[in-house]
C-alpha positions in Angstrom: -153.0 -4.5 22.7 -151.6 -1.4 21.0 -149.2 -3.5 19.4 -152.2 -5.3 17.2 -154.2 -2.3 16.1 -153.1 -0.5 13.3 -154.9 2.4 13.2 -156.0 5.1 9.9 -155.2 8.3 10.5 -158.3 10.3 11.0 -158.8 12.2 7.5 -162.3 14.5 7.4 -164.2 13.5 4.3 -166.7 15.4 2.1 -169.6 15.2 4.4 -167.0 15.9 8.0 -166.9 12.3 9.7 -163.2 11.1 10.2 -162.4 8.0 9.0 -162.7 5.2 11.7 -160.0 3.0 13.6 -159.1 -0.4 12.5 -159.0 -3.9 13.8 -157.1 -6.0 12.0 -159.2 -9.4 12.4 -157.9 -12.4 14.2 -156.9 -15.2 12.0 -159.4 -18.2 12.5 -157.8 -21.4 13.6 -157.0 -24.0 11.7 -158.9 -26.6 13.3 -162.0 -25.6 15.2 -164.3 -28.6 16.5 -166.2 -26.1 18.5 -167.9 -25.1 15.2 -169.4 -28.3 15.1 -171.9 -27.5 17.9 -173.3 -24.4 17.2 -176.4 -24.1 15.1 -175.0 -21.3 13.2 -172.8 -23.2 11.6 -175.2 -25.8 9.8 -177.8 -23.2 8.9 -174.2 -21.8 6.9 -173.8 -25.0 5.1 -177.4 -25.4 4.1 -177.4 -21.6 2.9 -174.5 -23.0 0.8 -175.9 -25.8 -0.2 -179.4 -24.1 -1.4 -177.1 -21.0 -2.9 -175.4 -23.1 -5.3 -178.4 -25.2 -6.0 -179.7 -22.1 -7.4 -177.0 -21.1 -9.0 -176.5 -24.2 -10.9 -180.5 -24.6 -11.8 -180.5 -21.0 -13.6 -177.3 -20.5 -15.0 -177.5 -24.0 -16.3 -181.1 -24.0 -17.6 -179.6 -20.1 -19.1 -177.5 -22.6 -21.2 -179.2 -24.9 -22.3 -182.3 -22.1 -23.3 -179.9 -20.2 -25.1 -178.6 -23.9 -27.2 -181.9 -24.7 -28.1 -182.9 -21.2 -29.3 -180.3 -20.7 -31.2 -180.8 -24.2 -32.6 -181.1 -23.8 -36.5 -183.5 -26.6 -36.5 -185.7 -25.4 -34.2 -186.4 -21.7 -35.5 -185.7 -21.9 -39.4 -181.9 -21.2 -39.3 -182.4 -18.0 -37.2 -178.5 -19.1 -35.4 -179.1 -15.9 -33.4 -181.7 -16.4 -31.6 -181.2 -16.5 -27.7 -179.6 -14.3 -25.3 -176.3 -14.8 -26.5 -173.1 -15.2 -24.5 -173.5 -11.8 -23.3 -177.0 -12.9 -21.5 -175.2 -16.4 -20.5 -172.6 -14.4 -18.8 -175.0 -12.0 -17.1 -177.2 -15.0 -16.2 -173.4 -16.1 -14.3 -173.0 -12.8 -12.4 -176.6 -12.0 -11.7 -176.8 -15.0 -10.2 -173.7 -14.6 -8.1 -174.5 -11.1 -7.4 -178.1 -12.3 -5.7 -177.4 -14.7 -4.2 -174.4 -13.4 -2.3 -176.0 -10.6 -1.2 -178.7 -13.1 0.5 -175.9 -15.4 2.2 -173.6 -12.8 3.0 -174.8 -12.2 6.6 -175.7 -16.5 7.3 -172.7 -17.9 5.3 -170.5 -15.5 3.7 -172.2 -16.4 0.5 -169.2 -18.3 -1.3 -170.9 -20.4 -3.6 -167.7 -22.0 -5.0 -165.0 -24.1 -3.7 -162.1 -21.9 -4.7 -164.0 -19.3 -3.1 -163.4 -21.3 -0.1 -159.8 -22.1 -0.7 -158.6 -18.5 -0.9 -160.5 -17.5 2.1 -159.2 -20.6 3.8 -155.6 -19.9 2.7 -155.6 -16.5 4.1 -157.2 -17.8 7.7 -160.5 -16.2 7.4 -161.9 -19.7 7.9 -161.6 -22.7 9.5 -160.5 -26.2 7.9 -163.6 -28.0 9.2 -165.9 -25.0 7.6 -163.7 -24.8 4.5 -164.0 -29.0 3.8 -167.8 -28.8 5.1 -168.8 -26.0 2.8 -166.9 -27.6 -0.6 -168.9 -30.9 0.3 -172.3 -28.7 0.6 -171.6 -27.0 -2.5 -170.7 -29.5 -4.7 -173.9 -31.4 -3.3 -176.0 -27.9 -3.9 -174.8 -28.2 -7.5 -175.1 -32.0 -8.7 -179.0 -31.6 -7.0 -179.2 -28.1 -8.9 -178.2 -29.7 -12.3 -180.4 -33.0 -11.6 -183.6 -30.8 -11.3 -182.5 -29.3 -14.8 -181.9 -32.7 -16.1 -185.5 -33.3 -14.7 -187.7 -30.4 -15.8 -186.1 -30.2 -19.0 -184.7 -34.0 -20.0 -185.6 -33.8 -23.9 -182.8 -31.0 -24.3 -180.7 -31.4 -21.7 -178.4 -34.4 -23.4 -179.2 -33.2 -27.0 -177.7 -29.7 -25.7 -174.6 -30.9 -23.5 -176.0 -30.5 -20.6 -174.5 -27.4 -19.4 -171.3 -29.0 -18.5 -167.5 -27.6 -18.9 -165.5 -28.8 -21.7 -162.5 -27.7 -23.5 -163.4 -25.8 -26.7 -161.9 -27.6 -30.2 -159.3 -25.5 -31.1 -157.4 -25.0 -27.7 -154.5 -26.9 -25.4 -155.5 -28.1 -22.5 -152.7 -25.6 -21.3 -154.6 -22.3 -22.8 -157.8 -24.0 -20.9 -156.0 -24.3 -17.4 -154.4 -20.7 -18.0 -157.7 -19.3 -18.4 -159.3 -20.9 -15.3 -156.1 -19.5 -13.1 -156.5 -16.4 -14.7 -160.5 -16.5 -14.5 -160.4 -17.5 -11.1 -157.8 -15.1 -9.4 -159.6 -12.1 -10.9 -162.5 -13.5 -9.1 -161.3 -14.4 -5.6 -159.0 -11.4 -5.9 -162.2 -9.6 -6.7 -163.5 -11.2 -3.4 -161.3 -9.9 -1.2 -160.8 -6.8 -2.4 -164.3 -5.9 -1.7 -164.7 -7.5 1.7 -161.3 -6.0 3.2 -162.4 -5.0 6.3 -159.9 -2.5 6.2 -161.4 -1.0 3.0 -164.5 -0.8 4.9 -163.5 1.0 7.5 -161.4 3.5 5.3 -164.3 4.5 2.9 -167.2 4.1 5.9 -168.5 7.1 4.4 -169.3 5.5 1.4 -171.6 2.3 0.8 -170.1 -0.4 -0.1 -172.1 -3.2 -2.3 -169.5 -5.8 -2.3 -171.7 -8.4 -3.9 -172.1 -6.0 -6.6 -168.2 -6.2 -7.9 -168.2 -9.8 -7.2 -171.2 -10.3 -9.8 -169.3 -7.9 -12.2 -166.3 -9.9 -12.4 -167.9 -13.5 -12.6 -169.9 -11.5 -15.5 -166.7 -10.2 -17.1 -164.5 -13.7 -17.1 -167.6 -15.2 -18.7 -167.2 -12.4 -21.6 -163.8 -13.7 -22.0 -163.6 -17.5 -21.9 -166.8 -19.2 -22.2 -165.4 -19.5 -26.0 -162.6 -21.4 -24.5 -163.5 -23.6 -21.5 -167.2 -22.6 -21.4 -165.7 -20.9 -17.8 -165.6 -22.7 -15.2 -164.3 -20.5 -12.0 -166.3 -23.1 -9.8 -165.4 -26.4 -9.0 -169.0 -27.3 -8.0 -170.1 -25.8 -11.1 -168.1 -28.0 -13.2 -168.8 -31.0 -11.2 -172.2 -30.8 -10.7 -173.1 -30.4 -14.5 -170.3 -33.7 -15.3 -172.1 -35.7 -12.6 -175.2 -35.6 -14.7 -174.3 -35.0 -18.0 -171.9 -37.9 -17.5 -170.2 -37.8 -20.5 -166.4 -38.9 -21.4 -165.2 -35.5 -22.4 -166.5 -34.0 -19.8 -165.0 -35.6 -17.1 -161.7 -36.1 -19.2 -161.3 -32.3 -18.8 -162.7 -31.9 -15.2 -159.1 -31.9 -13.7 -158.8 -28.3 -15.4 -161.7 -27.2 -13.9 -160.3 -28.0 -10.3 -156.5 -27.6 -10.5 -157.2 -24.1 -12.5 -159.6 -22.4 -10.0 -157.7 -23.8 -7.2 -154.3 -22.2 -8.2 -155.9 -19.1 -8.8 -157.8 -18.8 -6.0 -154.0 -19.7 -4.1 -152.4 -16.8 -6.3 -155.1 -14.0 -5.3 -154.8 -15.0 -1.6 -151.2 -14.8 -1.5 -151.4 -11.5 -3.6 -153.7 -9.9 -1.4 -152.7 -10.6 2.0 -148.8 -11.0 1.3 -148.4 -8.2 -1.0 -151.2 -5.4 -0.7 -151.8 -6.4 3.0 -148.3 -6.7 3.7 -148.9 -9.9 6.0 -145.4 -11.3 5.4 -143.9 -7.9 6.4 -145.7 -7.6 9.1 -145.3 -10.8 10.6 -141.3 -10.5 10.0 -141.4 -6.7 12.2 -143.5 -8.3 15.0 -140.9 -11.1 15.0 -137.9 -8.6 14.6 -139.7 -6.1 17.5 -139.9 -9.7 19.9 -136.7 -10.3 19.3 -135.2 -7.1 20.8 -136.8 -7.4 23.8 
């Protein structure tokens, strides 16, 4: 049991508690059918599903607001009206940032498929929860879009719907290169600020992690909505082609998958490999076994 603990030395801070021991978590199992017969594990995908419903019906309606207002034919040529792409991209991590912190303690509030992925890569969940939670999200966010579609149907088409398309101007290489890039400062984001280990480290300090989460979805938004309209979320981008249902939009919704899903691959492997040390770790155990 010794063997498994790895344990912080004991460092006074400002306010004279030590710093407490840690448990490295067990990996969850791959496949886990148990999961299927507790409760707790469907009230998780509907707090999934409803998450990125919401998420989708603000952010996209944000949009589609913000198109209209600016609209020159709308307000006499006033192009800047609107909350701009600085209050699209806050709309993007406010959202992220509320609704995490309500399905943190039910779900584990991802809210995005690569979300899942990354976590899923590094064994913090199962497959079945992993598959069954990028099925409830993608759901959450074609239902999400559809009640934009509903409540707002004389701009939604006019103002493209919300949905992700590569800007005129860039490759299709530049577009996947910012999702990757987009997406593992997210996930990487993610598990930085749920580390358990962190935690327990800096226990005498509050830790918000859906607060840095938020931040970062805010910050990629600064950076490439000019160039894929940022996607980061494979139910995102789904849900808003589903409806919108135009050619270009699912002509470029392979970036919007492939993209997020290498990044989200990159800032697991990162994290646990490389600043966890997992790889090392496993190759001492194996070293230590082998001497006996």
């Amino acid at each position: 049991m010794a063997k498994d603990i790895e344990t912080i030395p004991p460092v006074e801070s400002a306010v004279g508690h030590a710093h407490k021991d840690y448990h490295d978590p067990p990996p969850a199992p791959l496949f886990d059918s148990d999961e299927l017969h507790k409760w707790s594990f469907y009230r998780a995908l509907i707090a999934e599903f409803v998450a990125t419903l919401l998420f989708l019906y603000i952010t996209v309606l944000t949009v589609i607001g913000y198109k209209s207002q600016s609209d020159p034919a709308n307000n006499g040529g006033d192009a800047c009206a609107g909350v701009g792409i600085l209050g699209i991209a806050w709309a993007f991590g406010g959202m992220i940032f509320i609704l995490v912190y309500c399905t943190a303690g039910i779900s584990g509030g991802h809210i995005n498929p690569a979300v899942t992925f990354g976590l899923f890569l590094a064994r913090k969940v199962s497959l079945v929860r992993a598959v069954l939670y990028m099925v409830a999200q993608c759901l959450g966010a074609i239902c999400g879009v559809g009640l934009v579609k509903g409540f707002q149907s004389s701009y939604y088409d006019r103002y493209g719907g919300g949905a992700n398309m590569l800007s005129d101007g860039y490759s299709k290489g530049t577009g996947l290169g910012a999702e990757i890039i987009g997406t593992f400062v997210l996930v990487y984001t993610v598990f930085s600020a749920t580390d358990p280990k962190r935690n327990a480290r800096d226990s005498h300090v509050p830790v918000l992690a859906p607060l840095p989460i938020g931040f970062a979805v805010f910050m990629v938004h600064l950076a490439t909505i000019p160039v894929t309209g940022t996607g980061i979320n494979p139910a995102r981008s789904l849900g808003a082609a589903v409806i919108y249902n135009n050619h270009k939009a699912w002509d470029d919704q392979w970036i919007f998958w492939v993209g997020p899903f290498i990044g989200a691959a990159i800032a697991a492997l990162y994290h646990q490999f490389v600043l966890r040390a997992q790889a090392a770790k496993a190759l001492g155990s194996f070293r230590s076994s082998s001497n006996l």
